[in-house]
C-alpha positions as a printed NumPy array, in Angstrom:
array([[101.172, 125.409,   5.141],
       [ 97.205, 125.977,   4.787],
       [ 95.475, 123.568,   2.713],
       [ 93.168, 126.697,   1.556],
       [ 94.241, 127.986,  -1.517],
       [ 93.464, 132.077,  -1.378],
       [ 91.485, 133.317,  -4.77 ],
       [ 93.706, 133.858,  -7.812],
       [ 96.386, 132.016,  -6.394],
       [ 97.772, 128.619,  -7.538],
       [ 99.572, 125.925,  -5.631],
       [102.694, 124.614,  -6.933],
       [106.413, 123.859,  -5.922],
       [109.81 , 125.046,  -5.148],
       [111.095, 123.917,  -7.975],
       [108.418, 125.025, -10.75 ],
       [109.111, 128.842,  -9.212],
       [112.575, 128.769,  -9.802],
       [115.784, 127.372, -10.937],
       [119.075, 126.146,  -9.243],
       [122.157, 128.006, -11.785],
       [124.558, 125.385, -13.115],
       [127.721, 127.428, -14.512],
       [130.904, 127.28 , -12.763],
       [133.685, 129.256, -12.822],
       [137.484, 127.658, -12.56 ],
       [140.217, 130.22 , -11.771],
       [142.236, 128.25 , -13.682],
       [140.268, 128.45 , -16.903],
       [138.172, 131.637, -16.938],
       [140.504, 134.651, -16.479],
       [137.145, 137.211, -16.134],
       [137.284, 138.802, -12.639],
       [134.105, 138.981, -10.171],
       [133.324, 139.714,  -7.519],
       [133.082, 136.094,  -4.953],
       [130.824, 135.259,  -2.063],
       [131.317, 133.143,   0.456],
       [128.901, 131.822,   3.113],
       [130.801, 134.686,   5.267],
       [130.04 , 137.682,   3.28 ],
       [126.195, 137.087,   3.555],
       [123.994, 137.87 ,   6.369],
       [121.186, 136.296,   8.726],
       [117.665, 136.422,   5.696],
       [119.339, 139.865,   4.599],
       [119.15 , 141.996,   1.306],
       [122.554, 143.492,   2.46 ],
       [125.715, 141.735,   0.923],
       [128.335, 142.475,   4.546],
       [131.237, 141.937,   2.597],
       [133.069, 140.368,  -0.423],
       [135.83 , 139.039,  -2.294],
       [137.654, 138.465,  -5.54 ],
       [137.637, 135.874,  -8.195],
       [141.471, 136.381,  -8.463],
       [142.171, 134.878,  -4.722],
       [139.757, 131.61 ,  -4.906],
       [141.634, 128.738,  -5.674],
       [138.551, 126.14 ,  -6.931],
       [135.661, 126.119,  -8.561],
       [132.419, 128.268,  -7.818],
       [129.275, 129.189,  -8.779],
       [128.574, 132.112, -11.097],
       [125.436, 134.17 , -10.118],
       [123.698, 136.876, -11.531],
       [122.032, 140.013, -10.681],
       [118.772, 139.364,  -9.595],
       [119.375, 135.733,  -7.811],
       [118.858, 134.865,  -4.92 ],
       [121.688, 133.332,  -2.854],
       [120.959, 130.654,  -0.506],
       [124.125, 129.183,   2.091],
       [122.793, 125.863,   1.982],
       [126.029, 124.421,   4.59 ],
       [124.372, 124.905,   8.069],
       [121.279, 126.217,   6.74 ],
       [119.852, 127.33 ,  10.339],
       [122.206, 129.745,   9.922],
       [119.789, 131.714,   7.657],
       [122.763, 132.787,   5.347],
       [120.09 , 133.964,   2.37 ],
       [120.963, 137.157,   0.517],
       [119.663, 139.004,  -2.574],
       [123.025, 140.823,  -4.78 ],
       [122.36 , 143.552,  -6.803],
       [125.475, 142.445,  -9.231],
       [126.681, 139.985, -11.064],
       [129.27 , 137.683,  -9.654],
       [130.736, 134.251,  -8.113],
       [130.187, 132.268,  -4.84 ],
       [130.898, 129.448,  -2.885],
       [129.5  , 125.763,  -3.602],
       [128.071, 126.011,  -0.519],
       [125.666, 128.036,  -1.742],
       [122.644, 127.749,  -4.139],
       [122.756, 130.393,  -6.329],
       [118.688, 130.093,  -7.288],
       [117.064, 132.408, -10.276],
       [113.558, 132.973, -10.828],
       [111.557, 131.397, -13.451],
       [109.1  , 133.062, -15.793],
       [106.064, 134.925, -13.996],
       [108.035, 134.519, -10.895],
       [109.072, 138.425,  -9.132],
       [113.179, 137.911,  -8.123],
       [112.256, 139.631,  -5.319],
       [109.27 , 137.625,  -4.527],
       [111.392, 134.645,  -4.745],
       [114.3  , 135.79 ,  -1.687],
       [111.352, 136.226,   0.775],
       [109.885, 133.203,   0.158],
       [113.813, 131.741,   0.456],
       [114.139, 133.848,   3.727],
       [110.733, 132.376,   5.142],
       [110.333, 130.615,   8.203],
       [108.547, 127.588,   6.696],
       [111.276, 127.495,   3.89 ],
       [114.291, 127.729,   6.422],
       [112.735, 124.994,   8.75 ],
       [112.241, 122.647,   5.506],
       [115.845, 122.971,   4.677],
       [116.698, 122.197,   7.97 ],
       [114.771, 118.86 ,   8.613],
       [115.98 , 118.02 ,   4.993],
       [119.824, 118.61 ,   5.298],
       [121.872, 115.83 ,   5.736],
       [124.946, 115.264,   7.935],
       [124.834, 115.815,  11.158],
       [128.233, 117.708,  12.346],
       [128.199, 119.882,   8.513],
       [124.325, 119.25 ,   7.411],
       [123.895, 120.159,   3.751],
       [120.493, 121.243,   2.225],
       [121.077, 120.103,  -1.809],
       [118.588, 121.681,  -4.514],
       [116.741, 117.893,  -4.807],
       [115.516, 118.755,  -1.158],
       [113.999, 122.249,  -1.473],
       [112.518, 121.82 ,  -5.385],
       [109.343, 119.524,  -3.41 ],
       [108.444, 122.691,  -0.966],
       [105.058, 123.966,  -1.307],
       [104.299, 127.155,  -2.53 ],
       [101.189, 129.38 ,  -2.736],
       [101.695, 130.854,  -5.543],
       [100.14 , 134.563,  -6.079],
       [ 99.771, 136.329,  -9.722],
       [102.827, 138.182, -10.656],
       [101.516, 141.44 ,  -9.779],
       [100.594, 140.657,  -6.316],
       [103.93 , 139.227,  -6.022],
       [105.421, 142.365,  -6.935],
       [103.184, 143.977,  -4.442],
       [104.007, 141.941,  -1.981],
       [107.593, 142.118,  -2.314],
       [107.625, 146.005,  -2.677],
       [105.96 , 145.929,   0.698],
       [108.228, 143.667,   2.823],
       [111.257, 145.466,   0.849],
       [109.971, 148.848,   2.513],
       [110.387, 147.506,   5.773],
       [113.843, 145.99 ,   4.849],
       [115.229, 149.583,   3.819],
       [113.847, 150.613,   7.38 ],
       [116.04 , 148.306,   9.151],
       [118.826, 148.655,   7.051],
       [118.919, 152.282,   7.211],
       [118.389, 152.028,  11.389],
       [120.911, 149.854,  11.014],
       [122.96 , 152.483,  10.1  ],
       [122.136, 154.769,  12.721],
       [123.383, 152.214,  15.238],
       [126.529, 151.555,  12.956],
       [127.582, 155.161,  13.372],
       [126.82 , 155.691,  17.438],
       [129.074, 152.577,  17.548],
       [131.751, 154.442,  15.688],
       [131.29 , 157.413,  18.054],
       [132.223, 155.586,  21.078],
       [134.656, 153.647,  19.524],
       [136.032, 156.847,  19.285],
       [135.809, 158.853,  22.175],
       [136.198, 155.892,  24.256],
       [139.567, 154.684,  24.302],
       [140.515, 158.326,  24.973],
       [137.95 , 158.578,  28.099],
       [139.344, 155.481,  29.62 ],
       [143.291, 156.371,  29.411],
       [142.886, 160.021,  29.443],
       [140.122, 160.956,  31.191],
       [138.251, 164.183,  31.075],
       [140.122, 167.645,  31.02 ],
       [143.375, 166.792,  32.292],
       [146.555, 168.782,  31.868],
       [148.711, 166.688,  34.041],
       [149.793, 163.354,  33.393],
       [152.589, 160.823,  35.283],
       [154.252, 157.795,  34.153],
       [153.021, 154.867,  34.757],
       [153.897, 150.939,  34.197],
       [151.048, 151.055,  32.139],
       [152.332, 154.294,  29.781],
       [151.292, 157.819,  30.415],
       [148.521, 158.438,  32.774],
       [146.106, 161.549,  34.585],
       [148.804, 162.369,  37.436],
       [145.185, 161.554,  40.1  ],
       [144.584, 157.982,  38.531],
       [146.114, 155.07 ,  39.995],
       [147.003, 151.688,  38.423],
       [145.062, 148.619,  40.034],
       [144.887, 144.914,  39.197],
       [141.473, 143.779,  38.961],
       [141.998, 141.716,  42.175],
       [142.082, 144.626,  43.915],
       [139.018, 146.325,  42.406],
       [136.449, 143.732,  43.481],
       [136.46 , 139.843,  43.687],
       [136.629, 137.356,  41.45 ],
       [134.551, 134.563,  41.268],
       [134.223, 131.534,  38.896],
       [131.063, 129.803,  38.267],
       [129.519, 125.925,  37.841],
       [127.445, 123.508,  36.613],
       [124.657, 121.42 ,  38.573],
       [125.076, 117.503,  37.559],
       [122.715, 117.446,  34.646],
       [121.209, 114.08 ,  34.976],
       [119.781, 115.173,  38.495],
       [116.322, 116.396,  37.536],
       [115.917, 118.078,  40.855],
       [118.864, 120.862,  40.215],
       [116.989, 122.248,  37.031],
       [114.391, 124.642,  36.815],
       [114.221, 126.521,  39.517],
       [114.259, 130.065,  40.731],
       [117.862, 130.996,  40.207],
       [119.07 , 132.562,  36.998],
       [122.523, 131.04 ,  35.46 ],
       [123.897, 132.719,  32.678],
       [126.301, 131.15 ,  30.086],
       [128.5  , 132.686,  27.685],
       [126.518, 132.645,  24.794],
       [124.251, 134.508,  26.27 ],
       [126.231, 137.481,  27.103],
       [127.908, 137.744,  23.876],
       [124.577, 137.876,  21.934],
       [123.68 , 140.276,  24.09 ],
       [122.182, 143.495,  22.952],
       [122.449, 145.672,  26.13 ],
       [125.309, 146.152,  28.966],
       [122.508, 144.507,  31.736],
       [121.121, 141.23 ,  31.683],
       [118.189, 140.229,  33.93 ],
       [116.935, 136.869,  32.368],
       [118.377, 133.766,  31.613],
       [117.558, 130.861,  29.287],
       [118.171, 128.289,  31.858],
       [117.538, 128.639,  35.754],
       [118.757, 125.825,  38.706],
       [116.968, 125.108,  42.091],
       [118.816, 126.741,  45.361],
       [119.119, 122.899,  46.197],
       [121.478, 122.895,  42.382],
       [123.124, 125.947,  43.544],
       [124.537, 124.185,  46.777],
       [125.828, 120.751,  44.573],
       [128.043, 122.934,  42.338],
       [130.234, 125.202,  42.46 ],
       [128.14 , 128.026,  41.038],
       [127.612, 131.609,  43.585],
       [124.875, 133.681,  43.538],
       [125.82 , 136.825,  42.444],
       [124.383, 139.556,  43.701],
       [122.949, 142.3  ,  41.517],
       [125.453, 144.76 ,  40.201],
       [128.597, 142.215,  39.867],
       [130.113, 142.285,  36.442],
       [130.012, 138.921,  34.6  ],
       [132.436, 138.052,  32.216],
       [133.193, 135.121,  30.098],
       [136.446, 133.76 ,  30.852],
       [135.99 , 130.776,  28.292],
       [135.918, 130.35 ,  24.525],
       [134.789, 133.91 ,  23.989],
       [136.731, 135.652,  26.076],
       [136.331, 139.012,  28.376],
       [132.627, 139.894,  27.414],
       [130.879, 141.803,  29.849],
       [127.432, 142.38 ,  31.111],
       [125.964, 143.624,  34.489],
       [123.147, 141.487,  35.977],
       [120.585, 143.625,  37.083],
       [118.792, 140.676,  39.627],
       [120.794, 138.432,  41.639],
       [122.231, 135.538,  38.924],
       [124.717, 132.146,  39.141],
       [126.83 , 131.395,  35.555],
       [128.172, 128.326,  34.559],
       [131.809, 127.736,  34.343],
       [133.022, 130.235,  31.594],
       [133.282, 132.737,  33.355],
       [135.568, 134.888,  36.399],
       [132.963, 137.505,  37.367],
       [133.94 , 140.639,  39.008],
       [132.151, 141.7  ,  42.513],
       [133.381, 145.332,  42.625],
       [134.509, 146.667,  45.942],
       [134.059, 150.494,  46.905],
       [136.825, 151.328,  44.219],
       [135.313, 151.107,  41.485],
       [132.091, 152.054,  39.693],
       [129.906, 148.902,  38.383],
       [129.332, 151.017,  34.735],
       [132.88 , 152.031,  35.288],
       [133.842, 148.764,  35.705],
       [132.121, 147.541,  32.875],
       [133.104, 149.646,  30.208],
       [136.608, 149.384,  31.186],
       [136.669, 145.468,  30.896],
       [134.722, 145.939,  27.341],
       [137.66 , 148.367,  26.019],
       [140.43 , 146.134,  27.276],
       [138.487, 142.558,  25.884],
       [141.276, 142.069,  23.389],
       [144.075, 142.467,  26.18 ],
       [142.1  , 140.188,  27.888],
       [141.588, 137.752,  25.472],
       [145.796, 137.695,  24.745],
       [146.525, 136.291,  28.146],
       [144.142, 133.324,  27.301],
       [145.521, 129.563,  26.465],
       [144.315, 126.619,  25.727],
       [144.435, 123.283,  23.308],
       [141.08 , 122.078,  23.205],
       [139.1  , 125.495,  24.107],
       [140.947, 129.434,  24.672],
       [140.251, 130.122,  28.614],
       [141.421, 132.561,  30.736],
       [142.492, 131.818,  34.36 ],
       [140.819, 133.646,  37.31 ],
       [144.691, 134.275,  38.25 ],
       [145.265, 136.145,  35.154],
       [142.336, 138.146,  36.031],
       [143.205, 138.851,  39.326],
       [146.817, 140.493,  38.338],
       [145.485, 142.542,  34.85 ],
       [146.306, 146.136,  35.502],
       [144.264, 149.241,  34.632],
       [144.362, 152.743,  35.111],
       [141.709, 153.917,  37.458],
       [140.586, 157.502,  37.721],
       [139.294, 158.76 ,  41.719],
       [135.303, 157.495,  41.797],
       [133.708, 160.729,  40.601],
       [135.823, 160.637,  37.546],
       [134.903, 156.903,  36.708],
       [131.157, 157.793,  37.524],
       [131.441, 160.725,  34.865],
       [133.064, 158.883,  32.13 ],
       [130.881, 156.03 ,  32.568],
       [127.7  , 158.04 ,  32.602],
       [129.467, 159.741,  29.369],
       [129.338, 156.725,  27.416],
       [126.291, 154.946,  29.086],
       [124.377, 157.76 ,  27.606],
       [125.291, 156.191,  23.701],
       [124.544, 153.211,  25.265],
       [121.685, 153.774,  26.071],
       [120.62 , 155.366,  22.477],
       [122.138, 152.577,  20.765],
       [119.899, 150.211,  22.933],
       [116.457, 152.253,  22.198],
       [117.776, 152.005,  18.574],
       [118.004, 148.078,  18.484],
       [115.001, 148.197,  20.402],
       [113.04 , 149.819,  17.167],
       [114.787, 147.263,  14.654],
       [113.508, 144.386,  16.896],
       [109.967, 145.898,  16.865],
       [110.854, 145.805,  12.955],
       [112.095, 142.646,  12.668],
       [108.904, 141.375,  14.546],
       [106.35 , 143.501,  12.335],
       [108.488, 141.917,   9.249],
       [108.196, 138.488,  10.256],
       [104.242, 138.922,  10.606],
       [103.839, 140.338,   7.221],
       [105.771, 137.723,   5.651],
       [103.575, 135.284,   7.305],
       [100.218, 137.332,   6.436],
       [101.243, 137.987,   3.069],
       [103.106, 135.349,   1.334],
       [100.051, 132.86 ,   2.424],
       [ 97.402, 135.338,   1.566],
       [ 95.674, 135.598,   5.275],
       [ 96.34 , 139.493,   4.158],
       [ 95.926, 140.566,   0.701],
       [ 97.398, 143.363,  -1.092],
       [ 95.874, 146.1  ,  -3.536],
       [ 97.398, 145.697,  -7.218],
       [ 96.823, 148.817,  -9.244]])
């Protein structure tokens, strides 16, 4: 944090800003219902509450918050679990339930909670290292610049604009998702305009679609992992995916990795090259995600990609394995880790409309796709614009107007 102290403001601490609430409630005392919060009802530095509970199913005791508070998951606390109710209720003793002191602005006080500077604090303070905790003695030392109360409110009303922004894109991409969800089941058994249908060991099918086993739609093709004490295999020229990549992916294609291997890397494991085009999907932990590399690309071993053959359409192809992931994920087994064999891959059965049909379909829902992706697109460009005001504005590089 700067050592310059802007004009007007003050410097102070964590702790002489706010205050960590105390009261508990025990379910089998208080009989009151409320509405409870766990660490999985909150989401990443968010206003939004995603979901909730009720007093009358917890079973220990918790936290009662207030209207107003913010709420900050201090289990894990790179998680970013912060969150800012508009009601009254109870939550988890994993999380700080933290009110605002006099001359502090409630709202002022979640930004400065959702900050970069206050996240990374709680971080390198936590303790543990499989569950590290973040406790209220290890946040009440971080430094604050501390604006009047009006600027604060300024300030807050600002960053909240851009908040309602996202949330309300959010939305937009909420209900396109809803739209394919449902129109997309019915494209991919049904097909488009067909009076005609045959049995089939897969149920009732188009009487011009045939059933295939993926096997027979492309091949399949595991992936590998260079030694990782040999220096020489790393950093190289060829993109390798790994799962969590492709299931934090926001788009069908992926054309950049995190990590890349040497061709020399390539040849000591038993990664491929794919070539561009091939449909990668997880076959480990997280199972049956999809994405299309759009440059050539090796994975590591959690995955059975899919090399279509002249049968079937890559975007076909794709959204097909996306609408059957939970089918997918059913034939997986495991003890230590759920993985799903490239066997099992090889035999799944689909139904397969003739290649113009799959190319119609696919560019059917592609085209929400591709809305949904220019959508995200603006709430990064928010998200990004957010995280620069918050830096400008809660160390007063920028200042603010007060009427």
């Amino acid at each position: 944090m700067s050592s310059v102290v802007p004009e007007g403001w003050s410097f102070t601490d964590f702790g002489q800003i706010s205050s960590n609430r105390k009261t508990k409630f025990q379910p089998e005392i208080d009989s009151e219902r409320f509405v409870y919060l766990g660490l999985e009802h909150l989401g990443v530095a968010s206003r939004k509450i995603r979901d909730f509970g009720s007093s009358v199913d917890v079973m220990s005791t918790k936290t009662k918050f207030y209207k107003g508070d913010t709420l900050f998951g201090k289990l894990r606390p790179y998680l970013r679990k912060v969150a800012y109710p508009d009601f009254d209720g109870i939550c988890s003793t994993d999380i700080l339930a933290l009110s605002p002191c006099k001359n502090t602005d409630a709202e002022f006080l979640f930004y400065i909670c959702s900050s970069d500077e206050f996240i990374a604090n709680a971080v390198e303070s936590s303790a543990g290292n499989i569950m590290p905790r973040a406790s209220w003695g290890d946040l009440v030392g971080f430094p604050i610049l501390y604006p009047p109360l009006s600027e604060q409110k300024k300030i807050a009303s600002i960053l909240t604009s851009v908040d309602e922004v996202i949330e309300n894109t959010q939305k937009q991409i909420d209900k396109l998702q809803d739209l394919k969800k449902a129109t997309m089941n019915d494209l991919l058994t049904k097909g488009i305009g067909h009076t005609e249908f045959k049995d089939s060991e897969l149920g009732r099918i188009p009487k011009s679609w045939s059933v295939y086993a993926l096997g027979e739609l492309g091949q399949v093709v595991g992936g590998g992992t260079p030694p990782s004490e040999t220096l020489s295999y790393w950093g190289g020229s060829v993109m390798w995916a790994t799962p969590a990549e492709i299931t934090k992916l926001k788009s069908r294609y992926i054309n950049k990795t995190l990590r890349t291997i040497t061709k020399e890397g390539l040849q000591k494991s038993s990664a491929k090259l794919h070539p561009k085009g091939t449909i990668l999907l997880t076959s480990r932990a997280s199972i049956g995600y999809p994405a299309i590399n759009s440059v050539p690309m090796a994975t590591n071993q959690g995955f059975q990609s899919l090399r279509p053959n002249e049968k079937l359409d890559v975007e076909y192809g794709y959204q097909l394995i996306l609408n059957n992931r939970n089918g997918l994920e059913r034939l997986s087994a495991g003890s230590t880790f759920l993985e799903i064999s490239s066997k099992e891959i090889n035999k799944y059965k689909l139904p397969i409309p003739p290649l113009p049909e799959q190319k119609k379909i696919a560019s059917n829902l592609t085209s929400v796709d591709e809305v949904i992706e220019n959508t995200q697109k603006q709430i990064d460009k928010l998200q990004d614009l957010k995280k620069s005001l918050m830096q400008d504005l809660l160390t007063g590089k920028v200042r603010v107007a007060v009427n």
